[in-house]
C-alpha positions as CSV (number, residue, x, y, z in Angstrom):
1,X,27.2,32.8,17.2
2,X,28.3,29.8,15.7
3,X,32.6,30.3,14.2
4,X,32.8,29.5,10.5
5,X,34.6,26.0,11.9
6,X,31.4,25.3,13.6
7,X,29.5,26.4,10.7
8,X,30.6,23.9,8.6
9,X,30.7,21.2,10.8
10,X,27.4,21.5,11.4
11,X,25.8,21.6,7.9
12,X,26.0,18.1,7.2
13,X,24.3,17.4,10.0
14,X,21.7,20.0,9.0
15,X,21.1,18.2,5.9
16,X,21.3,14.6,7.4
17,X,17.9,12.8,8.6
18,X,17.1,11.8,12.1
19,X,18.1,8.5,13.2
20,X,14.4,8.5,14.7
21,X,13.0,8.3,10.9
22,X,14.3,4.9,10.4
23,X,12.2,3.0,12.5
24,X,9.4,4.2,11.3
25,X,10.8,3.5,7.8
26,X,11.1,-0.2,8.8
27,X,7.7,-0.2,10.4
28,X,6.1,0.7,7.0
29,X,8.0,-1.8,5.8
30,X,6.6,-4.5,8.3
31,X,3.5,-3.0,7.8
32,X,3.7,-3.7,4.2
33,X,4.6,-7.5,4.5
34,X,1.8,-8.0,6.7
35,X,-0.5,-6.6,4.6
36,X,0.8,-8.6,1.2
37,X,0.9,-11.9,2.8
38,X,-1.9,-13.2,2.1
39,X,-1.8,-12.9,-1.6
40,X,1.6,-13.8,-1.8
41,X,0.4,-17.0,0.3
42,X,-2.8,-17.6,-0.7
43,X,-2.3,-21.3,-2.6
44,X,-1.3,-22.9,0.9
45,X,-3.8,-21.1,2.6
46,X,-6.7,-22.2,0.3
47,X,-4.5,-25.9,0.1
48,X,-4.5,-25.9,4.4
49,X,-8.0,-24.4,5.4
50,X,-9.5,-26.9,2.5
51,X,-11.6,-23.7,1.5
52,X,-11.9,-22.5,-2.3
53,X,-9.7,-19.4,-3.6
54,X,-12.7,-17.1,-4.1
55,X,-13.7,-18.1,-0.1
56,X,-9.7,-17.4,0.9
57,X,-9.8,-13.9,-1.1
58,X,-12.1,-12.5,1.6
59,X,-9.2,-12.4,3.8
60,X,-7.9,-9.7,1.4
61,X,-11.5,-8.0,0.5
62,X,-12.6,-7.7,4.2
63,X,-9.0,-6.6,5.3
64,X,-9.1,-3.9,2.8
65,X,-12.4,-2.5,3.1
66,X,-11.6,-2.6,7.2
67,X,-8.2,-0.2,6.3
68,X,-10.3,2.0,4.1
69,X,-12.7,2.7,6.8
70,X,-10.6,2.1,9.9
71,X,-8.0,5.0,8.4
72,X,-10.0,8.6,8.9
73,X,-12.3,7.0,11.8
74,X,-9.2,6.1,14.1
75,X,-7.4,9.5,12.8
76,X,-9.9,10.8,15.0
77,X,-10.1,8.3,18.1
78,X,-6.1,8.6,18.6
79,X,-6.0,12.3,18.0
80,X,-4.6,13.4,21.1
81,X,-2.7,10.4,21.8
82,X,1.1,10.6,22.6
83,X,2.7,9.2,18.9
84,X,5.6,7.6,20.4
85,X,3.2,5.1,22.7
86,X,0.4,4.9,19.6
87,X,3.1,3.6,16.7
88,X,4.6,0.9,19.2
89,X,1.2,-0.2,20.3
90,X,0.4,-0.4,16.8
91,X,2.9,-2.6,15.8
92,X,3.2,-4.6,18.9
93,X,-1.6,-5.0,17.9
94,X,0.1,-6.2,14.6
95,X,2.4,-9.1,15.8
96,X,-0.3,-10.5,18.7
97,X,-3.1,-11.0,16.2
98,X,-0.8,-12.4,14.0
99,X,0.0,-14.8,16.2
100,X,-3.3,-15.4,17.1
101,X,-3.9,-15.8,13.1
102,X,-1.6,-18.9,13.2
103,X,-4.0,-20.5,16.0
104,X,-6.7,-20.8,13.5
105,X,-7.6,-24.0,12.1
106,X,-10.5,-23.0,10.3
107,X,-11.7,-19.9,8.1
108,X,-14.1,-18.8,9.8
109,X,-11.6,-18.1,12.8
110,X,-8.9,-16.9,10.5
111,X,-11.3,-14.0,9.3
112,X,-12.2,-12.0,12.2
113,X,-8.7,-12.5,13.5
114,X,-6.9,-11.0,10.5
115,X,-9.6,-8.3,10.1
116,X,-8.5,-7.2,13.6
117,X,-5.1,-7.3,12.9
118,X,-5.2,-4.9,10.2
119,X,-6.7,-2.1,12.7
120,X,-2.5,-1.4,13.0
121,X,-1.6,-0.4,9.1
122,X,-5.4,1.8,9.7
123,X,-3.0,3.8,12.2
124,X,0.9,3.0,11.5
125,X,1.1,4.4,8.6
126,X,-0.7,7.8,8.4
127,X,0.3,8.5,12.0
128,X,4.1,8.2,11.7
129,X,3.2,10.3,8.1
130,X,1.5,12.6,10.4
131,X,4.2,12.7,13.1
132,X,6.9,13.2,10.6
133,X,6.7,17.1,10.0
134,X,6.7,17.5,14.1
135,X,10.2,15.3,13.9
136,X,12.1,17.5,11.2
137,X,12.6,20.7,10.5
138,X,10.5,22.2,7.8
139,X,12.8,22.7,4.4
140,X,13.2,18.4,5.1
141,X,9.6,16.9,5.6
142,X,8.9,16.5,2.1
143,X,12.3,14.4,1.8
144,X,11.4,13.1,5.0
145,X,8.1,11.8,4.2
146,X,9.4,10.5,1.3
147,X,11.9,8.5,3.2
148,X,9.6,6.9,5.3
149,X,7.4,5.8,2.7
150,X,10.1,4.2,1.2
151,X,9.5,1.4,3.6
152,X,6.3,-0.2,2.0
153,X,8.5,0.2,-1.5
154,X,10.7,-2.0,0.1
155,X,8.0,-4.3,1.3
156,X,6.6,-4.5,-2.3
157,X,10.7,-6.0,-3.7
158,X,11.4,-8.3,-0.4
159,X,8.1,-8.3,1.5
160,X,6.1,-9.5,-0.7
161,X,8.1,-12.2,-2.5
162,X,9.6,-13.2,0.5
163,X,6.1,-13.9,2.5
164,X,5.2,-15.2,-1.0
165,X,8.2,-18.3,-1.2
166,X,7.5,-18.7,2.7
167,X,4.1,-19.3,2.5
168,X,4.3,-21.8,-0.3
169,X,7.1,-23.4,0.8
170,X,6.7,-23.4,4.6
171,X,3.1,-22.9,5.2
172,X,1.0,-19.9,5.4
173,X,1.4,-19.9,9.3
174,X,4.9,-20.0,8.7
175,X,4.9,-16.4,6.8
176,X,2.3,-15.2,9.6
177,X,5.2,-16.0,12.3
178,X,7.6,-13.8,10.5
179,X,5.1,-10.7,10.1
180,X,4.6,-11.0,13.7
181,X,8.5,-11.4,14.1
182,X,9.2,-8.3,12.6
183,X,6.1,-6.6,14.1
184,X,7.6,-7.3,17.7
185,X,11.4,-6.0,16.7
186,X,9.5,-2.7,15.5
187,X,7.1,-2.4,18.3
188,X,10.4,-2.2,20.5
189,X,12.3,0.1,18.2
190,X,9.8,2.8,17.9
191,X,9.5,2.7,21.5
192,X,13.5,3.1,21.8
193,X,13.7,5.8,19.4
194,X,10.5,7.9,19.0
195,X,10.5,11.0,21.8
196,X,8.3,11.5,24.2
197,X,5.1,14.4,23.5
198,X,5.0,13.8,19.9
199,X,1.4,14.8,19.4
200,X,0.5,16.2,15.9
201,X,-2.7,18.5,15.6
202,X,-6.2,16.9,15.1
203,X,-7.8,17.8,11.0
204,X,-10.5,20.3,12.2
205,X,-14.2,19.2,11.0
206,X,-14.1,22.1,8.4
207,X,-11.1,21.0,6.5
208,X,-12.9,17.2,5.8
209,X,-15.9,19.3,4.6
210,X,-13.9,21.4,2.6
211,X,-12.2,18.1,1.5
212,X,-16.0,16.6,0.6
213,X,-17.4,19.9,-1.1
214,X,-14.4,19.8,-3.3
215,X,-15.4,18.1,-6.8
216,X,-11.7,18.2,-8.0
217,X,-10.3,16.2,-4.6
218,X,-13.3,13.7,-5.1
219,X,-12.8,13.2,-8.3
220,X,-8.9,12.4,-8.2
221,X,-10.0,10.2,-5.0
222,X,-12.4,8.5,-7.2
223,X,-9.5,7.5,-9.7
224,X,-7.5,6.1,-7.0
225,X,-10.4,3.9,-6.3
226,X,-10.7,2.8,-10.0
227,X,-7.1,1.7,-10.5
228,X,-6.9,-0.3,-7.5
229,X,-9.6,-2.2,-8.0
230,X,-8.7,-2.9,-11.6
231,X,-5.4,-4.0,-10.5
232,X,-6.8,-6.0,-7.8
233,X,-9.4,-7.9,-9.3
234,X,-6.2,-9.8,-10.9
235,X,-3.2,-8.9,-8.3
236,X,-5.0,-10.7,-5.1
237,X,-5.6,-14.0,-7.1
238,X,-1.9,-14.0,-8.7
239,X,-0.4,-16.6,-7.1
240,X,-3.4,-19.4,-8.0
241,X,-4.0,-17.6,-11.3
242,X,-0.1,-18.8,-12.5
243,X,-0.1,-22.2,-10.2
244,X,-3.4,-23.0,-12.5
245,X,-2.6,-21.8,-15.6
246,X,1.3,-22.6,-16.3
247,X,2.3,-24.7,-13.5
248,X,4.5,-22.1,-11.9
249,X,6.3,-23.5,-9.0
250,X,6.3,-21.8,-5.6
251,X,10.0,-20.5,-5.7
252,X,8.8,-19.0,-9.3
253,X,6.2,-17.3,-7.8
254,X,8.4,-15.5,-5.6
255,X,10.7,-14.7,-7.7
256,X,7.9,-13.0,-10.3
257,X,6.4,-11.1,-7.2
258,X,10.2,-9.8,-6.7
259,X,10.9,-9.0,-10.1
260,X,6.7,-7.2,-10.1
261,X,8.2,-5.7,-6.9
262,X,11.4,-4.4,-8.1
263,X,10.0,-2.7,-11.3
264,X,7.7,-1.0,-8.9
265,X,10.6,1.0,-7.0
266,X,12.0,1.7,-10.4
267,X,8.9,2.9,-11.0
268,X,8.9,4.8,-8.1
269,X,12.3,6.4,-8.8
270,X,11.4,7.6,-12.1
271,X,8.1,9.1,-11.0
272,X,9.9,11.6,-8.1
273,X,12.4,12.7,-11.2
274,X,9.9,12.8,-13.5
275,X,6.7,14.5,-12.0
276,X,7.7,17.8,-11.8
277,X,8.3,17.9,-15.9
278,X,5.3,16.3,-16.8
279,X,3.1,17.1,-14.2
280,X,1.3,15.1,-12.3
281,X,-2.0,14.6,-13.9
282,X,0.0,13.7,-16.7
283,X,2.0,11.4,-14.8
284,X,-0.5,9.5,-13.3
285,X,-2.5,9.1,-17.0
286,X,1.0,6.9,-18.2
287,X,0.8,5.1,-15.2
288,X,-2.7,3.8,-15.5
289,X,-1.7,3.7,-19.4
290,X,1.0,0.9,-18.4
291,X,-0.8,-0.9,-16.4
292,X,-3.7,-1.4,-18.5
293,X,-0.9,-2.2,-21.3
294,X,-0.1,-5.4,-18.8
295,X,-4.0,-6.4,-18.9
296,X,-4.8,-6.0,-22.6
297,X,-1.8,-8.1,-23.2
298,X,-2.2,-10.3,-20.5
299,X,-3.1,-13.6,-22.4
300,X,0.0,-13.7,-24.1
301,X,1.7,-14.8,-21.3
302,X,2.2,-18.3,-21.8
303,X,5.2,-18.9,-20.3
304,X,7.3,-17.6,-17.5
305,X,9.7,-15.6,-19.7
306,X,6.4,-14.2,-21.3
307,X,4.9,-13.3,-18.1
308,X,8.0,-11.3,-17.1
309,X,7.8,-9.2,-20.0
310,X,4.2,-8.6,-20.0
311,X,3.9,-7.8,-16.3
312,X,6.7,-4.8,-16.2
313,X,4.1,-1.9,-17.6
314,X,2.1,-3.0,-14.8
315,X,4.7,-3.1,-11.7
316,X,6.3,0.2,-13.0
317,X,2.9,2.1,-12.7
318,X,1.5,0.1,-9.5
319,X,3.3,2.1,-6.7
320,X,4.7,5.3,-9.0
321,X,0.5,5.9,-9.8
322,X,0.0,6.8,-5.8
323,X,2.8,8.5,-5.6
324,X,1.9,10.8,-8.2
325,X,-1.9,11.0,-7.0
326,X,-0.4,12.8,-3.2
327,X,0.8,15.0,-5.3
328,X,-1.9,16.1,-7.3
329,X,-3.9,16.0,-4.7
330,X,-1.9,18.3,-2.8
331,X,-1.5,20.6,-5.6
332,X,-5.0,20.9,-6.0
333,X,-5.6,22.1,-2.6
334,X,-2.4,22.9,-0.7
335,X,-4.7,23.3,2.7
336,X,-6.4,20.7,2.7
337,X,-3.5,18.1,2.0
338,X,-4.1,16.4,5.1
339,X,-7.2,15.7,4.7
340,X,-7.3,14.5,1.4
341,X,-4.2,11.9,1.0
342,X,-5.8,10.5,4.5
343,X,-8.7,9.9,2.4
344,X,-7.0,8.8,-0.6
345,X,-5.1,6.4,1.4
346,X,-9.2,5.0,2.2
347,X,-9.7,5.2,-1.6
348,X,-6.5,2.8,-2.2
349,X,-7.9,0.0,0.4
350,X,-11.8,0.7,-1.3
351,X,-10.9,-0.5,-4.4
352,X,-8.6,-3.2,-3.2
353,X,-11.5,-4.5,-1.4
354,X,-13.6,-4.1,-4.6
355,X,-11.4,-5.6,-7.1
356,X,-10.4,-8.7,-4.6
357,X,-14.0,-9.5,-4.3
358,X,-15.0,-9.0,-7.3
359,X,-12.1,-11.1,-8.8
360,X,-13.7,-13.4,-6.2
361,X,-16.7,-13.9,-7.5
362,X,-15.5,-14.6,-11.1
363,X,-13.5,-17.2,-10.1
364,X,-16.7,-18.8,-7.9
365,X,-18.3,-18.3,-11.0
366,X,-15.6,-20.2,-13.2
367,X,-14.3,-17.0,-14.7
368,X,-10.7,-16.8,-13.9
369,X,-9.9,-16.1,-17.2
370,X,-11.6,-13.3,-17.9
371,X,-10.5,-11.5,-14.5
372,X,-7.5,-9.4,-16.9
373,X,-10.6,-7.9,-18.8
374,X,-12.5,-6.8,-16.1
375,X,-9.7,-5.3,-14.4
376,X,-8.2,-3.5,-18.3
377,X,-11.7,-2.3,-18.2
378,X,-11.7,-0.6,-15.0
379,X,-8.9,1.0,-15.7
380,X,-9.8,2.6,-18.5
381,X,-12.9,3.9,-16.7
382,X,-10.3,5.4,-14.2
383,X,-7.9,7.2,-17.1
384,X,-11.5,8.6,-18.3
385,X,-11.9,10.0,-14.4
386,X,-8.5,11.4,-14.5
387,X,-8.7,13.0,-17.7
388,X,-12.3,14.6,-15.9
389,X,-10.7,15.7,-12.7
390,X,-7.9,17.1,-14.8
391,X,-10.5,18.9,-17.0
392,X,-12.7,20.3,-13.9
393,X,-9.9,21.6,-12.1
394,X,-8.6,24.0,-14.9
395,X,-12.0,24.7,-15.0
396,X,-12.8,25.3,-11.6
């Protein structure tokens, strides 16, 4: 038996997270970035490839909708596969086709090479999610899930408005260099760190048809799909959206997407002390609710100090909204949690791809100022969902 000496000595370290956790923490993070850059560097992109901004937003439509389905089919393909050689593979796919995206001097080669490279956030991020509770003991997996997570919050206050400032100061190949940068330095710390035989158990094929048969789970799924593509319809076009319509400069541009981003972990914070209170359903309804605040006032902003008030409903619901929507979805169906948030993570890149080409198409169709109605509209349609979802699983 351990003396009470011992005892004590060794509580903190009870208490304390791996060391292992923080590389996958930073590979979220990376992940993240990558994923953000193009919006955040979309002017110089459209400026370089001499391509229109509706033609450059398929980078982000045909990445997204390549997530949403890459996420539950590659689940399945790396099942059995040893984590610790999957996560740094991952990340070291990430940085190569990066790389490779930098080579392109056209669009049509830029496409296909940056829909490949997203086949690594398809499998980062819900592996090392899925690798976490074999890593920790089980009174800390929900802190340590959180904590690795944390990483893409981080992404949205310095990823993003860094790739943004690089990308329109530098050139987009520039920002594209320092994804794959970072991809490399994680590729080679997750192989350091991560153990050896870390090989989580495969969702059986009767948990995803539990997952489909449930109308509650698809329902709340169905939100998540509804809010991103309201937000996105505006969010991927951002950066040209501002450049057109006030003559923001590129450092302002990175500076908004940091002060979007930092009002998103605030968001975030208040959300994990908050939930429990409120509840999530409830939760989730004032997130939507602020964001759709941001895009009914949304023509107000005329100028920059405008645009920074109007924009922090929006940024303090973006992140906090999924957040929330794990946790409703596992507390609809405790069982079937891993099924579920893998397919709400789909839902999230679905309507990304939907809102980015839809916002597409409007601007094609010289409608860029109408793109906050659309996505205000949407919205609503997902707070009507909610409020369903809510309704059907009381009454289940």
């Amino acid at each position: 038996m351990l003396s009470q000496a011992q005892a004590v000595a060794a509580a903190p370290q009870a208490e304390r997270l791996p060391a292992v956790l923080w590389p996958l923490l930073f590979g979220n993070f990376v992940i993240g970035s990558g994923v953000m850059v193009v919006p955040g560097a979309l002017n110089d992109i459209q400026a370089n490839l001499d391509i229109s901004i509706a033609t450059a937003g398929q980078l982000i439509s045909a990445g997204a909708l390549l997530m949403c389905l890459g996420a539950p089919l590659f689940a399945a393909f790396v099942a059995g596969w040893d984590r610790r050689r999957l996560l740094a593979l991952s990340m070291a796919w990430y940085g190569i086709f990066h790389l490779a995206c930098i080579a392109a001097t056209s669009f049509a080669a830029l496409l296909p090479l940056r829909v490949v490279a997203l086949i690594a956030p398809a499998i980062f991020t819900p592996q090392a999610a899925a690798c976490v509770g074999l890593l920790v003991p089980p009174e800390q997996r929900g802190k340590a899930i959180t904590f690795v997570f944390l990483g893409w919050s981080v992404a949205s206050v310095l990823g993003l408005p860094i790739a943004a400032y690089v990308g329109e100061t530098l050139g987009w190949r520039s920002a594209f260099s320092l994804v794959a940068l970072m991809s490399f330095v994680s590729a080679l710390w997750v192989w350091r760190s991560m153990p050896d035989g870390v090989k989580p158990p495969a969702l059986s094929l009767g948990a995803w048809k539990e997952t489909f048969r449930s109308g509650a789970l698809m329902l709340t799924v169905l939100v998540t799909v509804l809010y991103a593509a309201g937000q996105f319809v505006l969010f991927s076009y951002m950066a040209p959206y501002y450049k057109a319509k006030i003559g923001m400069t590129p450092g302002q541009i990175g500076l908004l997407f940091m002060w979007f981003g930092a009002f998103g972990f605030i968001g975030n914070v208040l959300m994990t002390r908050h939930i429990d209170r409120l509840g999530a359903p409830r939760a989730i309804m004032i997130a939507i609710a602020g964001m759709a605040a941001s895009l009914l006032l949304w023509p107000l902003g005329t100028t920059i100090a405008l645009v920074a008030l109007i924009i922090i409903p929006w940024a303090l619901g973006c992140f906090s909204s999924n957040s929330a929507q794990q946790a409703r979805l596992v507390g609809i169906a405790p069982p079937l949690a891993s099924a579920s948030i893998s397919l709400n993570s789909s839902a999230m890149y679905a309507g990304q791809a939907i809102g980015a080409a839809a916002g597409g198409w409007m601007i094609a169709q010289g409608r860029m100022d109408s793109l906050h109605w659309v996505g205000f509209v949407i919205l609503l349609a997902s707070m009507a969902v909610s409020w369903w979802a809510t309704t059907f699983s009381h009454g289940r």
